[in-house]
C-alpha positions in Angstrom: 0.1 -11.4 -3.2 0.2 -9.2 -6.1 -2.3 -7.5 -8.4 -2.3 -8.4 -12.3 -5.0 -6.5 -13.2 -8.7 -5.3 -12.2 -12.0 -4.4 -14.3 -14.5 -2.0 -13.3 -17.7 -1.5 -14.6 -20.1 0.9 -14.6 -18.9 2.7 -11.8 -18.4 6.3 -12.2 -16.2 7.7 -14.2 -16.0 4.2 -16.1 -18.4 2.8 -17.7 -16.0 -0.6 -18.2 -12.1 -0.5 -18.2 -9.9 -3.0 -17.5 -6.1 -1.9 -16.1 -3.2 -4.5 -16.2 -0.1 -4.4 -13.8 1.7 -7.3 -15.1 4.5 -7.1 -18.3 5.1 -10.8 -19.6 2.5 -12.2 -16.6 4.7 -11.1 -13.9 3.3 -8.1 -12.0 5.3 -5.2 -12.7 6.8 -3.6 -8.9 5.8 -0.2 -9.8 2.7 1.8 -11.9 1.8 5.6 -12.1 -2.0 6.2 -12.7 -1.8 9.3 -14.2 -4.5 12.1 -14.7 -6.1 15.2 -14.0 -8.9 16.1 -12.0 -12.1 14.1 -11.9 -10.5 11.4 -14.1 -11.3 8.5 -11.7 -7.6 8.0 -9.8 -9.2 7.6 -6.7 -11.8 5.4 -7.6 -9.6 3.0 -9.0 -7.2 2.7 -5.9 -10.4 2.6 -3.7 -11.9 0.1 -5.8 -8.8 -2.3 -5.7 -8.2 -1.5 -1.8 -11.8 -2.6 -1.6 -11.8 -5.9 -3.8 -9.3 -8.1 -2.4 -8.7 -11.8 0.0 -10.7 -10.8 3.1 -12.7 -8.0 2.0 -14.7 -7.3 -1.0 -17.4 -4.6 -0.7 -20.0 -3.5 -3.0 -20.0 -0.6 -5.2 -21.7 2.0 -3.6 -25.5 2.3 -5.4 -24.6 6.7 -5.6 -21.5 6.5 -7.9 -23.5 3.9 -10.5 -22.3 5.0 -14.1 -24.8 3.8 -16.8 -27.4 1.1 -16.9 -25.3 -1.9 -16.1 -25.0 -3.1 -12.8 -21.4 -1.7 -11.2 -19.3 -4.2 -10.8 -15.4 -4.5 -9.6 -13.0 -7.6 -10.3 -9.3 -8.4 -9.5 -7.4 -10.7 -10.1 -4.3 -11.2 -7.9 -0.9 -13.5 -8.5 -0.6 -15.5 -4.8 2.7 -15.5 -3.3 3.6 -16.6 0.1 0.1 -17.5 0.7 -0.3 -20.4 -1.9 3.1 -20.2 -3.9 2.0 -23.6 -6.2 -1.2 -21.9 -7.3 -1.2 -22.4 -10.7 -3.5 -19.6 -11.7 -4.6 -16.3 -10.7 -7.2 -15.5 -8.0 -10.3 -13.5 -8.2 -11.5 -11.4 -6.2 -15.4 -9.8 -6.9 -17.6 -7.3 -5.8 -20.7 -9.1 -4.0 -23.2 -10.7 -6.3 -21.2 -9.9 -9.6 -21.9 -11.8 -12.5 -19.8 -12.4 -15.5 -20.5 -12.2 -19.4 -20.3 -16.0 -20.3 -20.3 -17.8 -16.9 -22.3 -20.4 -16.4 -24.2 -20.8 -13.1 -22.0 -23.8 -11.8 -18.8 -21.4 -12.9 -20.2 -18.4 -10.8 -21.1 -20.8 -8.0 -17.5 -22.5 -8.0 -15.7 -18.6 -7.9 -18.1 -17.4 -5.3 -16.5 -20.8 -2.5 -13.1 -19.9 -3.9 -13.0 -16.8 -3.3 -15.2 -17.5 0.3 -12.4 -19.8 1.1 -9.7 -17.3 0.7 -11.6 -15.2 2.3 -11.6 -17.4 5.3 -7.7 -18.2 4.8 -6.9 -14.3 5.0 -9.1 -13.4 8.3 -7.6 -16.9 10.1 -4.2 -16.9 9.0 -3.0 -13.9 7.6 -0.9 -12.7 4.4 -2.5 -10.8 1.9 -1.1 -7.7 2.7 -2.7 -4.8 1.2 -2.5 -0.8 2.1 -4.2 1.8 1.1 -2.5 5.3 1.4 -5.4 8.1 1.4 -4.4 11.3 -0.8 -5.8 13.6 2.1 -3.8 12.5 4.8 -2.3 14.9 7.1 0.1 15.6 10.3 -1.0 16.9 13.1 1.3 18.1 15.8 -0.2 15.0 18.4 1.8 13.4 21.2 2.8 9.8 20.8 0.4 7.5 22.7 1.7 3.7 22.8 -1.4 1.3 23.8 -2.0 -2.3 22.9 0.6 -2.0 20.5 0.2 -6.0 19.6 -3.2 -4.6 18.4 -2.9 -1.5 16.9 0.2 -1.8 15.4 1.6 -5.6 15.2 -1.8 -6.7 13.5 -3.0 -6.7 9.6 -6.9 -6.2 10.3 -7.8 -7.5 6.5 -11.2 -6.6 7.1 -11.2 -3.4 7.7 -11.9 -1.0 4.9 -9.7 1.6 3.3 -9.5 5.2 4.1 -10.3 7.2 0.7 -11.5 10.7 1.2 -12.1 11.1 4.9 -9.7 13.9 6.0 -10.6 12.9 9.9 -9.3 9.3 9.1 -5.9 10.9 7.2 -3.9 12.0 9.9 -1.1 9.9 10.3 1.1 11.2 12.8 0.1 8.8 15.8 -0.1 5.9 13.4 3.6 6.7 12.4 4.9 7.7 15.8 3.5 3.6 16.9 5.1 1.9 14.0 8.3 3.6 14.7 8.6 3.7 18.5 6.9 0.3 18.9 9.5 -1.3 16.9 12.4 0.2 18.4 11.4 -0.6 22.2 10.3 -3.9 21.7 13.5 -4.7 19.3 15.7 -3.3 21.8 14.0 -5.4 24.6 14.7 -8.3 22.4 17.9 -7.8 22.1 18.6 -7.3 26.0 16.8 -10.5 26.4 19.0 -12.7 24.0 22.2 -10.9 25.5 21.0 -12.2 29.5 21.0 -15.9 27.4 17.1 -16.2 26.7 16.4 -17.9 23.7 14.7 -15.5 21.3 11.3 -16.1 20.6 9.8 -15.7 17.4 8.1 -12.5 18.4 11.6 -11.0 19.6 12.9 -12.1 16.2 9.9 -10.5 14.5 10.1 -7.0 16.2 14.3 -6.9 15.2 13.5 -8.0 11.9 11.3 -5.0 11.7 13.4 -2.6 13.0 15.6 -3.7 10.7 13.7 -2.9 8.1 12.7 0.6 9.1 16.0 1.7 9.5 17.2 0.6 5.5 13.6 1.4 4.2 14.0 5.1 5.8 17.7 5.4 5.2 16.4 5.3 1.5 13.5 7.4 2.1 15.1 10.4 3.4 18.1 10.4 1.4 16.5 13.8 -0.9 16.3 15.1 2.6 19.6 15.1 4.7 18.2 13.0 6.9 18.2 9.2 8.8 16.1 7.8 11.9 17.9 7.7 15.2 15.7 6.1 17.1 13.4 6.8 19.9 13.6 9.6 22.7 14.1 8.0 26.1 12.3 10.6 27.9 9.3 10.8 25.4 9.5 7.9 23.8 9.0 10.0 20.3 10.8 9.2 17.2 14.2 11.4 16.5 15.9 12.1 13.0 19.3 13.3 12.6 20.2 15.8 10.0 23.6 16.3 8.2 24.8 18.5 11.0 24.3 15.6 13.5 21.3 17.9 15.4 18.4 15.8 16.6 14.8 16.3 16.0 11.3 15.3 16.2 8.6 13.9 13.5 7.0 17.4 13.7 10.1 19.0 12.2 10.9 16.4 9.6 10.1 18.6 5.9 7.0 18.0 5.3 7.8 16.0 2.1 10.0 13.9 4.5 6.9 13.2 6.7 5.0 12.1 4.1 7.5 9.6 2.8 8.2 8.3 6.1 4.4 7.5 6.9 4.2 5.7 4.1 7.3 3.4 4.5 5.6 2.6 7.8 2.4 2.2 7.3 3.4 -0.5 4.1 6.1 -2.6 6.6 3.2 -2.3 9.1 0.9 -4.1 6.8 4.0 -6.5 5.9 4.7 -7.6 9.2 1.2 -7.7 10.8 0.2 -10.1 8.2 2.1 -12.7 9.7 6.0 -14.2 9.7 6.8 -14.7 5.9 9.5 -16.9 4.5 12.5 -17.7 7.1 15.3 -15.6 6.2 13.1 -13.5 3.8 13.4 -8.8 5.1 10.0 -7.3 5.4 11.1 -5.4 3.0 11.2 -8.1 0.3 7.4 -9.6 1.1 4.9 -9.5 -1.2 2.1 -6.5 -0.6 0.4 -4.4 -2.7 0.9 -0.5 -1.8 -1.5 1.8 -3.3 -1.1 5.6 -2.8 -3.2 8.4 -3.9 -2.0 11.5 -4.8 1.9 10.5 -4.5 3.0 14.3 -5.2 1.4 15.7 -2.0 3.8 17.7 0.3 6.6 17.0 -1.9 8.9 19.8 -3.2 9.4 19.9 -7.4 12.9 18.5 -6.9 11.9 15.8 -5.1 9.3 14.5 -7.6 11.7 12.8 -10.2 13.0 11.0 -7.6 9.6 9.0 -5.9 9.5 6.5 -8.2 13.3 4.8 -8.0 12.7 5.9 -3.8 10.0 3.8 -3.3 11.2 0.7 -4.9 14.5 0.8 -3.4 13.1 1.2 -0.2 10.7 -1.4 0.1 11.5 -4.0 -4.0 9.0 -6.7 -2.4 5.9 -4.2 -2.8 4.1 -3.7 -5.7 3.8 0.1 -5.8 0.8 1.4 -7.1 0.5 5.2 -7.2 -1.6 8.3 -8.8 -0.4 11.5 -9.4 -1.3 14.3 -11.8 2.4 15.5 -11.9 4.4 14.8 -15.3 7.7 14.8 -13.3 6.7 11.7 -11.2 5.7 9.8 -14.9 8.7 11.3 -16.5 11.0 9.4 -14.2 8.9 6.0 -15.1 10.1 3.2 -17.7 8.1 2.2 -20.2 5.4 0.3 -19.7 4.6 2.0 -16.0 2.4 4.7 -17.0 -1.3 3.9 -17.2 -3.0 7.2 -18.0 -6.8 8.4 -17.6 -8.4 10.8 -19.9 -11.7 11.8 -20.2 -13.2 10.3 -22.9 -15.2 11.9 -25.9 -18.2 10.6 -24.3 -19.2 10.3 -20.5 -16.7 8.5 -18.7 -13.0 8.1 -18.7 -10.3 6.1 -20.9 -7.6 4.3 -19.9 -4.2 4.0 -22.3 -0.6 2.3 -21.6 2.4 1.8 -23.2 3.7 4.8 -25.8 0.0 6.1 -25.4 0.6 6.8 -21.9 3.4 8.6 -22.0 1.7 11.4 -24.5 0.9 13.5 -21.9 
């Protein structure tokens, strides 16, 4: 699943925008919201992360912008999950109506998107992460329980963290993706060499290994760096720097950190949302990856660089970031710059293309 575009409507600080992702109707891998302060970059990943197959929420009634009646709607290009679908999916805020829909039209979209709805809290896919621009790293121990739950599992129906810093920290989350796939691969492995035939959750937890070791490889390149593995005696991640010395999440650069929680927290969502195509990485499944705030922790050098990182690392996810830095845009194609200004009146525009790039 990927987005092709998504209208909001008097929701504050747009009164009614509409944002495409797609160049020729194929949804472009990569777009940089751009803005300042109080220009809505937030709202507009929160509103997406919150408007999707298995969970649509309502505006909330405190950030209504105008008279109309806030409103959100995407609409998303199916992949994996219904790869014949002739046309796109939509995807509403609760009890939205449209300009020029008949009853028996707004009756027909509301069972549609019920049944996906359905379809996405049964049988998974529609893999969708939401990467809050406060997060944090606290120096916490890693704590391993119910990994088949906490880590191996897409909850589609649980709602996004946006602006709740108590939510953000994403050390222990990290520490899980990484150690959980490493034991359980490596138990796999031992399995299949005593003769056992490997099982489709053996195969799983290798082929996610797998992917956390090229996707980070990539990822830490600015940084002289490259995952080792797991302690034996701790179980906690290790990195290995270019001197061969060994060391802990907690001493990664913090620029590093935050590039390796998000790798991990977007193959998280890519494998927990079920198997995929046979003989397809994680890292080339469909998801859409929304971060806020993509400059945060990172060094000026770094910057230029985030862009071509993140789709080398993970090409199958449709990255969707915001950032108020002009080196992040200035390393963008044409085309992947959507930028917010605030308009002459209240509220906020939206321009693409050679607008977007006049910073």
């Amino acid at each position: 699943m990927k987005l092709a575009r998504v209208r909001i409507r008097a929701l504050s600080p747009f009164a009614d925008v509409t944002v495409s992702f797609v160049d020729d109707g194929t949804p472009r891998p990569l777009t940089v919201l751009f803005g300042g302060d109080r220009t809505g970059k937030t709202t507009l990943l929160a509103t997406i992360a919150s408007t999707r197959p298995g969970f649509a929420a309502p505006p909330p009634p405190s950030r209504k912008f105008g008279d109309a009646a806030p409103m959100v709607i995407c609409d998303y290009v199916l992949g994996e999950e219904d790869e014949e679908r002739p046309h796109l999916l939509r995807v509403s805020s609760p009890t939205a109506v449209l300009e020029g829909e008949s009853p028996d039209e707004t009756a027909f979209r509301r069972k549609e998107q019920a049944l996906f709805d359905r379809r996405a809290q049964e049988q998974g896919g529609f893999a969708c992460v939401m990467i809050s621009g406060v997060r944090w790293f606290s120096r916490t121990p890693n704590l391993l329980t119910q990994p088949e739950r906490t880590v191996g599992r897409f909850d589609v129906r649980a709602p996004p963290v946006v602006e709740d810093a108590t939510r953000a920290d994403l050390t222990r989350e990290t520490k899980q993706v990484l150690s959980y796939a490493v034991i359980g691969a490596t138990l796999a492995a031992a399995e299949r060499q005593k003769g056992a035939t490997l099982d489709a959750k053996g195969a799983h937890l290798i082929a996610l290994r797998e992917a956390l070791e090229e996707t980070l490889l990539v990822l830490l390149e600015p940084f002289g760096r490259r995952f080792e593995g797991v302690a034996l005696d701790t179980l906690e991640p290790i990195f290995r720097d270019a001197e061969g010395r060994t060391t802990g999440f907690e001493e990664l650069p913090r620029g590093a950190r935050h590039l390796v929680a998000i790798g991990a927290s977007v193959l998280r969502a890519i494998g927990g949302a079920g198997p995929g195509a046979l003989g397809r990485s994680l890292r080339e499944r469909d998801c859409v990856a929304l971060v806020d705030d993509i400059e945060a922790g990172q060094d000026q050098a770094t910057l230029r660089a985030l862009p071509g990182l993140l789709r080398r690392a993970i090409p199958g996810a449709q990255w969707i970031l915001s950032t108020a830095s002009p080196a992040v845009t200035s390393a963008c194609t044409r085309g992947e710059t959507v930028a917010l200004r605030r308009a002459e009146s209240p509220g906020v525009d939206v321009a693409d293309d050679d607008e977007a790039m006049l910073h």
